[in-house]
C-alpha positions in Angstrom: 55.4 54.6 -44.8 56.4 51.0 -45.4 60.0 51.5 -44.0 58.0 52.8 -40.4 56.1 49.7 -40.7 58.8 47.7 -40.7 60.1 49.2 -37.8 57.3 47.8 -36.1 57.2 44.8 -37.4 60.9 43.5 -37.2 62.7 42.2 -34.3 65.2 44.6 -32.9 67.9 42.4 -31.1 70.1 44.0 -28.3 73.5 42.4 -27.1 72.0 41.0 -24.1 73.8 38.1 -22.3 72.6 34.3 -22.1 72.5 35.1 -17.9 73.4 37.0 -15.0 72.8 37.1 -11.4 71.8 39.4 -9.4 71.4 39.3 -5.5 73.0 35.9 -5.5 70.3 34.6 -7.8 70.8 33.1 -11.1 68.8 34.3 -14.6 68.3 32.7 -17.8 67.6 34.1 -20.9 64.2 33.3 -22.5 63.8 35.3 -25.5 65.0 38.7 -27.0 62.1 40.4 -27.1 60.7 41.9 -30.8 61.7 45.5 -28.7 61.1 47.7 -25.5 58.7 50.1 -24.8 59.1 51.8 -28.0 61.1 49.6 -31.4 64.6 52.1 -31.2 64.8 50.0 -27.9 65.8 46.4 -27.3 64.8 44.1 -24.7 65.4 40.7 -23.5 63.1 38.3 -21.5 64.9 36.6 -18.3 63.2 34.2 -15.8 64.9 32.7 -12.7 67.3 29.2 -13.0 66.2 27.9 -10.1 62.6 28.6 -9.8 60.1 25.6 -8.7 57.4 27.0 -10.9 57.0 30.1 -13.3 53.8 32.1 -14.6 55.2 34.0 -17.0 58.8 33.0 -17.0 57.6 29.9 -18.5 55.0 30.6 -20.4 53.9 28.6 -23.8 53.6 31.0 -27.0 50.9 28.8 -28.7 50.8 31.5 -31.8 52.8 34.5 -32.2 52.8 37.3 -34.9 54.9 40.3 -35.7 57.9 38.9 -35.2 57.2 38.0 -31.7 56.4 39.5 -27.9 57.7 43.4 -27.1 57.8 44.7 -23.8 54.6 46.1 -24.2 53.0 42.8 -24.5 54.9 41.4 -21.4 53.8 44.3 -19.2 50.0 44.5 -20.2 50.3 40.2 -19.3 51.6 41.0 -16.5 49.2 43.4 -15.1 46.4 41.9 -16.2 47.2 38.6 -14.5 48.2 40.5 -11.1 44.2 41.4 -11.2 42.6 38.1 -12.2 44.7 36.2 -9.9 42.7 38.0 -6.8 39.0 36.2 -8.3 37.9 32.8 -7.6 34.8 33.4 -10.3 35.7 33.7 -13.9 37.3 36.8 -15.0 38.6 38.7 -17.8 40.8 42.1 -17.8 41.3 43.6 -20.9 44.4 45.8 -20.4 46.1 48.4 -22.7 49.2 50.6 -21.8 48.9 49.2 -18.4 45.7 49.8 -17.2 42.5 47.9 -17.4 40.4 49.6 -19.9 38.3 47.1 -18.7 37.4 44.1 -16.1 34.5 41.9 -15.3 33.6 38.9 -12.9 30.5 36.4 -13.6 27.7 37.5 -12.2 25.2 34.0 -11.3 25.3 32.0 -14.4 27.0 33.9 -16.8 29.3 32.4 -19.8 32.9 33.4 -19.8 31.6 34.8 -23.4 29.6 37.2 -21.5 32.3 37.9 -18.9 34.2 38.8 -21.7 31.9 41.3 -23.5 31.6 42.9 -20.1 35.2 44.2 -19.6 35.6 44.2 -23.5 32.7 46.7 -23.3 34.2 49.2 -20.5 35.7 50.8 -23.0 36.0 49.1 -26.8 37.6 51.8 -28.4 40.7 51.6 -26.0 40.2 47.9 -26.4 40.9 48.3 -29.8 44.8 46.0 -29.7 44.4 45.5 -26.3 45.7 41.9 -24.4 43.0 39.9 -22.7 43.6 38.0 -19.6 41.5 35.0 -18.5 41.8 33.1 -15.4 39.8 30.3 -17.1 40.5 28.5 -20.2 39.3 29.9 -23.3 36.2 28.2 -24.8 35.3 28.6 -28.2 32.2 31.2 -28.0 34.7 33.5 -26.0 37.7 32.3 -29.1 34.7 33.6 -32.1 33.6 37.0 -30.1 37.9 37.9 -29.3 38.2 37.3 -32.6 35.5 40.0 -33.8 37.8 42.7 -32.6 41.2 43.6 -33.1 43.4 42.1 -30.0 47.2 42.0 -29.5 47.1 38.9 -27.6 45.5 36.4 -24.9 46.8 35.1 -22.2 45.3 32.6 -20.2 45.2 28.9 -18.0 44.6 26.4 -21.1 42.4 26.6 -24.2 39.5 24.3 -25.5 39.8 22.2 -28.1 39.2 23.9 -31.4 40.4 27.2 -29.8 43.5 27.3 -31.5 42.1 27.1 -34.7 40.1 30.2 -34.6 42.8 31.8 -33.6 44.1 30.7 -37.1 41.3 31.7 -39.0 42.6 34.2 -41.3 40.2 33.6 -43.9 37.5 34.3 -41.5 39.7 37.1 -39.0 42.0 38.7 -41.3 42.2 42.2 -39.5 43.3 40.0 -36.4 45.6 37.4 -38.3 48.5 38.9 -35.8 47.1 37.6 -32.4 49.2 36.2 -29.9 48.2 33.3 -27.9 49.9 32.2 -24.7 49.5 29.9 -22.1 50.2 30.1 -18.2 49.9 27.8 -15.5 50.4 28.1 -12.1 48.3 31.4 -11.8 47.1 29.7 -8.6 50.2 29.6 -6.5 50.6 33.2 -7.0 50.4 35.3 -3.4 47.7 37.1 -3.1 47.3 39.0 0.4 49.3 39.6 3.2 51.0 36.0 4.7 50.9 34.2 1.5 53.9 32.1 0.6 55.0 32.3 -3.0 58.2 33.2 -5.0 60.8 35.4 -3.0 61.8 38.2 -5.4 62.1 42.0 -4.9 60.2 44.1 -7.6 63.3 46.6 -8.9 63.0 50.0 -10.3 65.8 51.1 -12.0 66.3 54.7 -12.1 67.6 57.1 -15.0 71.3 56.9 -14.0 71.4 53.3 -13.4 70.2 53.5 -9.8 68.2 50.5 -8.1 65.2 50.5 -6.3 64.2 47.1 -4.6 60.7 46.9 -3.3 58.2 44.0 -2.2 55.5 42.8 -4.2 51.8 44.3 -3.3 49.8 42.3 -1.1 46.3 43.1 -0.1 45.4 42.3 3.7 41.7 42.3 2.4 40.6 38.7 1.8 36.6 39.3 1.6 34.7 42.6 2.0 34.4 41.2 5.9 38.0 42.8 5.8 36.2 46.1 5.7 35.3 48.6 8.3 32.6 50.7 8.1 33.7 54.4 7.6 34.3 55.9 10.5 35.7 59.4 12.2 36.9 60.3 15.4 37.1 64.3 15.3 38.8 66.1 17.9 36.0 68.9 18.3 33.1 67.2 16.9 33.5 64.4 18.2 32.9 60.4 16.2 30.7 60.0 13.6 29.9 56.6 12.1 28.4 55.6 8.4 24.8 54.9 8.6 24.4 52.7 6.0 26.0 49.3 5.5 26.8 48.1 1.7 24.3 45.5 0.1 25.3 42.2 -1.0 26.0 43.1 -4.6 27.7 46.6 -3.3 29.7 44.6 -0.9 30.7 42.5 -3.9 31.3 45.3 -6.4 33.4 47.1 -3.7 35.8 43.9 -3.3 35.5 43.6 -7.1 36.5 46.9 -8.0 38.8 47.2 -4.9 41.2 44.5 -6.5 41.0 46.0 -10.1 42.3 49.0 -8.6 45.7 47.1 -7.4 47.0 47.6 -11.1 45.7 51.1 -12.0 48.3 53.4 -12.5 47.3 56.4 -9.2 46.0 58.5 -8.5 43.4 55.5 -9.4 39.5 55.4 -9.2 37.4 52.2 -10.4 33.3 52.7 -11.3 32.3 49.1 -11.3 28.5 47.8 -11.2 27.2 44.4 -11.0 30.7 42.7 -11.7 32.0 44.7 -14.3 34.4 47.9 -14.5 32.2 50.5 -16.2 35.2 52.9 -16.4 38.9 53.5 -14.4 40.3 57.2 -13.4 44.2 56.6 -13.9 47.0 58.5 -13.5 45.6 61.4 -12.5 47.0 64.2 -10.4 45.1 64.7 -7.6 41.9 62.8 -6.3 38.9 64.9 -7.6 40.1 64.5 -11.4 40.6 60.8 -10.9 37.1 60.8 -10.2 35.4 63.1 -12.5 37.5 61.0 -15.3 36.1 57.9 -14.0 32.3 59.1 -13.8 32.9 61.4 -17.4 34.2 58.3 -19.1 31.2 56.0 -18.3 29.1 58.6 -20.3 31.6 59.0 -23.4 32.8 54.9 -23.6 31.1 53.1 -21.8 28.7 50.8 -24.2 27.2 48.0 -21.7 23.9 47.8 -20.4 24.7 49.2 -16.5 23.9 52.3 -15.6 26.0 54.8 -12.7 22.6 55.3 -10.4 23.5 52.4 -7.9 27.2 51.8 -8.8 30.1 51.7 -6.3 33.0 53.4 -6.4 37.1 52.7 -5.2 39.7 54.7 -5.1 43.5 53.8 -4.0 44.3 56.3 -1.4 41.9 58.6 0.7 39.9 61.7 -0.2 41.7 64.9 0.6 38.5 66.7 0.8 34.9 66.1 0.4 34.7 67.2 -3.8 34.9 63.4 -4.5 32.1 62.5 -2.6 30.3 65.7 -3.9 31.2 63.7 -7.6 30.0 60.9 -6.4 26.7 62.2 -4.8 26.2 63.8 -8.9 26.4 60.9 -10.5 24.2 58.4 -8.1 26.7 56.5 -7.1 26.2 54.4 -3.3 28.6 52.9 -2.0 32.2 53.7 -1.7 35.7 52.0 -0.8 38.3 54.1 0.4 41.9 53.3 2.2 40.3 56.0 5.3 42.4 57.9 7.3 41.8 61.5 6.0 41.9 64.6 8.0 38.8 65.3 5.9 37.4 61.3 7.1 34.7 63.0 9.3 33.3 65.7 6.2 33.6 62.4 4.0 31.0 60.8 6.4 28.6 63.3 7.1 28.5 63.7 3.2 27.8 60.7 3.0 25.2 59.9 5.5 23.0 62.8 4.1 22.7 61.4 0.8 22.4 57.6 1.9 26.1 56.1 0.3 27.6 53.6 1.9 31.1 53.9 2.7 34.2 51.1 3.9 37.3 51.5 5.1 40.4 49.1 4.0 43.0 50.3 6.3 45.7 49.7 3.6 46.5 51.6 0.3 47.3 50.5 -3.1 48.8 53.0 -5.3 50.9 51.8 -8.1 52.9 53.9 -9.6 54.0 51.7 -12.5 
């Protein structure tokens, strides 16, 4: 038992060089990283030479444990940044092997305490050493109720005075002694929809024989839920059919909300959100109709927050197939949807819809990520 342990725990450094380049650009190492995905495999951290400004790639590791940052905890950072960079209100992912277990947004006047308990609460046992991301700085009442729970690490803008030192209280948080703290800036500059400037890099896949894929970065053409169109269907025998019934206020809102979260949810993805919070993700599914019925059956089995599913909204990251979704959705008392459209099955989805009073939108863009 001890000598797996210390697998774990011990730095596994690779023969990585000091920098390379690749397409004409230079890179620096950072770090080598304690190990990969898994400790038999090393790592190393590079960031750009000539970058104006870094998130990540220039990050400050205010406190570190177990031998430093893995793979792993680089990833789940990473994610969980590419969501709260999309809100201007304060926000919180809590994200564990690259998905959101859970996500909130304030809501009116809440604290970024409460935001916090809100996506901590989507789902706390798969929060159990998960990596919070704030897009705020960390106060202390958020610092004392992280600290209540095992986490792998924080990432966020700055931290309050005093923070740090709960962070260090082992007397007081020994079963979290190991928590990583890090600091970003720049969180900001980062492109968010369709036009924005911002670094020029390729995201790169690199297949099992040593093969490249070179991709862009995701960017949303949806800046507000203006951006969406109410569900529509133009069939070629039945003719067009239109939703009936726009989204509230606070639908509209938890559509956009849960639209974003969805941009890092592994697809097939659904997001059940209410009132600013994710009250459950359906990830990596299959096909669409398990993607939901995970979503709506984990809301049941994990979800411990006060929201209920009558009145939530639903997204999902690519469009329904066939009309058992909606049929899911119609179940649980969900009302409002968010869907890519553009579905042989779009005019069923509608009609569906319409008889049992959900409001459905349109983005006219997908967002599967396949990560």
């Amino acid at each position: 038992m001890e000598e797996t342990r210390k697998k774990y725990f011990t730095k596994h450094v690779g023969e990585y060089p000091a920098e390379f380049e690749f397409m004409g650009r230079k890179y620096v190492k950072v770090e080598d990283l304690r190990y990969g995905t898994n400790p038999n495999q090393t790592a190393a951290y590079f960031r750009p030479a000539d970058a104006e400004w870094l998130v990540l790639g220039d990050m400050h590791i205010l406190k570190t444990g177990k031998s430093g940052l893995s793979e792993t905890n680089l990833e789940d950072m990473h994610h969980a940044l590419g969501i709260v960079k999309y809100f201007d209100a304060p926000a919180c992912v809590v994200m564990k092997h690259l998905n959101p277990s859970g996500a909130a947004v304030r809501v009116g006047e809440e604290t970024l305490k409460q935001v916090y308990i809100k996506a901590r609460d989507g789902d706390p046992v798969a929060a159990f050493g998960s990596v919070a991301a704030f897009n705020r700085p960390v106060d202390l009442d958020t610092a004392d109720e992280i600290m209540t729970t095992i986490v792998e690490g924080v990432v966020a803008p700055d931290y309050e005075d005093g923070v740090l030192e709960r962070f260090h209280d082992n007397k007081k948080y020994g079963k979290n002694k190991d928590i990583r703290v890090i600091k970003v800036s720049n969180l900001d500059k980062l492109p968010r929809f369709t036009g924005d400037t911002g670094p020029d890099y390729k995201e790169v896949k690199v297949l099992l024989d040593g093969s490249i894929v070179l991709a862009d970065p995701y960017l949303s053409s949806v800046r507000s839920a203006r951006d969406f169109t109410p569900a529509y269907a133009d069939h070629p025998k039945k003719g067009k059919v239109e939703i009936k019934r726009a989204p509230t206020p606070q639908e509209a809102a938890d559509l956009l909300f849960t639209w974003y979260v969805n941009f890092n949810v592994r697809s097939n993805g659904v997001i059940v959100g209410k009132n600013g919070v994710v009250m459950a993700a359906g990830t990596g599914q299959q096909d669409r109709v398990s993607a939901v019925r995970q979503a709506i059956g984990k809301v049941s089995e994990k979800y411990v927050g006060p929201e209920t599913l009558q009145g939530a909204v639903l997204a999902s990251d690519a469009f329904f197939p066939a009309v058992d979704s909606i049929e899911e959705c119609v179940k649980a008392g969900i009302t409002a949807i968010v869907q890519p459209g553009g579905s042989v099955m779009d005019y069923e989805c509608v009609q569906l819809c319409n008889e049992h009073d959900i409001a459905m939108v349109f983005t006219g863009e997908r967002c599967f990520s396949h990560h």
